[in-house]
C-alpha positions in Angstrom: -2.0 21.2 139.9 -2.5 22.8 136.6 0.6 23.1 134.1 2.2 26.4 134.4 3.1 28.7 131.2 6.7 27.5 131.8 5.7 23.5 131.9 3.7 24.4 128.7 7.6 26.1 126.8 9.5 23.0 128.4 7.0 20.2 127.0 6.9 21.9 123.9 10.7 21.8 123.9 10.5 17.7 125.0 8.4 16.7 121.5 10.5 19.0 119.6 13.6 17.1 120.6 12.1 13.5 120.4 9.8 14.0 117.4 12.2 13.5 114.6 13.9 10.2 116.2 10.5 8.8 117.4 9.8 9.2 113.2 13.2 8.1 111.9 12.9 5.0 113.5 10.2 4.1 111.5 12.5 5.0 108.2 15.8 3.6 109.3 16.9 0.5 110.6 19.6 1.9 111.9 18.0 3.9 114.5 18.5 2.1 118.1 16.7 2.1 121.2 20.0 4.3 122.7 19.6 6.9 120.7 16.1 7.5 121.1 17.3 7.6 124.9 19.9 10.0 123.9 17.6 12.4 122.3 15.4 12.2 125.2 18.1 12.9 127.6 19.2 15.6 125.3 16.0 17.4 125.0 15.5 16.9 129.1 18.9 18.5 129.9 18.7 21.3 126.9 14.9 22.5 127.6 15.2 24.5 130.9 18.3 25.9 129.2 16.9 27.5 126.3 14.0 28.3 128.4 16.2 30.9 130.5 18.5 31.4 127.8 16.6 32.3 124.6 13.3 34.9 125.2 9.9 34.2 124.6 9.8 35.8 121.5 11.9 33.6 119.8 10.0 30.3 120.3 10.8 29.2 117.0 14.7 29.6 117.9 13.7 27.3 120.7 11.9 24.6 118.9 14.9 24.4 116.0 17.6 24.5 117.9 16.2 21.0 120.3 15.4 19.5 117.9 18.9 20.3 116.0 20.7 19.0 119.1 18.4 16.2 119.8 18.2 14.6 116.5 21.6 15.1 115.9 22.7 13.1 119.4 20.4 10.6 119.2 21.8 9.6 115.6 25.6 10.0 116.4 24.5 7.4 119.5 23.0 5.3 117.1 25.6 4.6 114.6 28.6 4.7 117.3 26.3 2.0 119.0 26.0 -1.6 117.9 22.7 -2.0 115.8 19.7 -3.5 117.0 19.1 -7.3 116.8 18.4 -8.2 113.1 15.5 -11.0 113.7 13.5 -8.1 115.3 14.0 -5.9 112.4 13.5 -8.2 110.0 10.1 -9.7 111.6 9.1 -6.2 111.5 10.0 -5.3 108.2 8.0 -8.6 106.9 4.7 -7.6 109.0 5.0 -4.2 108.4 6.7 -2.9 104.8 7.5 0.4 106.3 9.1 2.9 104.1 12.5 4.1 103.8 15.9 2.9 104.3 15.4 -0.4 105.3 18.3 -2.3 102.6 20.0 -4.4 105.2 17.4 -5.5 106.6 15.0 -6.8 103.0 15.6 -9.9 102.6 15.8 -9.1 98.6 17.1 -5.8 96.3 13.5 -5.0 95.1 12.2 -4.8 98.6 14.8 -2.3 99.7 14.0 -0.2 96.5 10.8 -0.6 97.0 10.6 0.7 100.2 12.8 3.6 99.7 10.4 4.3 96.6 7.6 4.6 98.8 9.3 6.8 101.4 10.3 9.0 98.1 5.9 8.8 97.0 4.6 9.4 100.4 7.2 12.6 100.7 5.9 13.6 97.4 2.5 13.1 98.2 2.3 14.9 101.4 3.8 18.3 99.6 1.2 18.2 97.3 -1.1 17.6 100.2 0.3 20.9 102.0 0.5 22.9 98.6 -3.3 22.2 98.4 -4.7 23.0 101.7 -2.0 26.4 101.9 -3.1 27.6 98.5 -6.5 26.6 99.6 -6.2 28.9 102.7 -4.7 31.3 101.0 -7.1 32.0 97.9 -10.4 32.0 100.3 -8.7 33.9 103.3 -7.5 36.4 100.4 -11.0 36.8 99.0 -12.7 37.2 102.7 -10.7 40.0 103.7 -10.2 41.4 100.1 -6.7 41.2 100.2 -3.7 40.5 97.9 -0.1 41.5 97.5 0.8 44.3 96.2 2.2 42.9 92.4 -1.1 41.1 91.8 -3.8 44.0 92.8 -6.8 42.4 92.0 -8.3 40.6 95.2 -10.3 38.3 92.4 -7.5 37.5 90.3 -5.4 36.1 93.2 -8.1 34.6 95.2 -8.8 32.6 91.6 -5.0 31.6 91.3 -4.7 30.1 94.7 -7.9 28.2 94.1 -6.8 27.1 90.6 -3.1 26.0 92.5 -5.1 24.3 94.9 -7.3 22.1 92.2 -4.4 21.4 90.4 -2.5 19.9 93.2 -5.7 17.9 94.4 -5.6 16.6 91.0 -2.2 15.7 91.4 -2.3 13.9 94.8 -5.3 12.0 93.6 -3.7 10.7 90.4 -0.4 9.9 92.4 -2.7 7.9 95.1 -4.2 5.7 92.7 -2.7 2.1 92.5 -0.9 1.3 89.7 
């Protein structure tokens, strides 16, 4: 049986509401196995709400407030909850380096900082990721349907900002992705 329009809303609402904690507990050590259970039990019991209780036209009400509720349940379970086993964090922190907050868990200072560096890079890196592609977008969609806002007139002269922003960024991300 094919997935209705209202299966569609509600499993939208699901990811929504277990995204962020499925992520954090890549960055945190402190994220626990009961509070990605509470998020998911969060975003079960709240989706058919806001379904009936919030329209159709205000998706985006929808999507912010799951994931609102769900991220914020699943970390209150997680720090009223005892942490997870430390050997298992630790092994994993060894294998894998992740970035993020991961102090108690490195075994020495310079990996912690290390760690949250990279979480601090990769953050960095990904807006000037998104600032490229959107000015990108914008600068060749602007100039294909000879368009601009209203303070900046000249369809050319915005189309040739956007691009220029876009460059610059790329240049940015590729000198910030270059190991040191």
């Amino acid at each position: 049986m094919p997935c209705t329009r209202d299966c569609r809303r509600r499993s939208r609402l699901l990811g929504a509401g277990m995204g962020i904690m499925l992520l954090l507990r890549w960055l945190w050590w402190r994220i626990t196995a009961a509070g990605e259970l509470a998020s998911i039990a969060t975003s079960s019991l709240l989706a058919p709400v806001l379904v009936a209780a919030i329209p159709d036209s205000s998706e985006a009400v929808r999507l912010l407030a799951i994931a609102a509720a769900s991220t914020t349940s699943g970390i209150l379970v997680s720090l009223l909850t005892a942490p997870s086993d430390r050997r298992p964090l630790e092994a994993f922190f060894a294998r894998v380096r992740p970035p993020g907050l991961w102090g108690p868990i490195a075994r020495e200072p310079g990996e912690a900082r290390a760690a949250r560096a990279r979480l601090w890079g990769g953050l960095a890196r990904t807006a000037l990721a998104s600032l490229a592609l959107f000015t990108a977008l914008v600068g060749l969609g602007s100039w294909l349907v000879r368009s601009s806002p209203r303070w900046l007139p000249s369809v050319s002269a915005w189309s040739l900002l956007m691009l220029a922003c876009s460059a610059l960024a790329t240049l940015a991300l590729a000198r910030s992705s270059r190991p040191s």
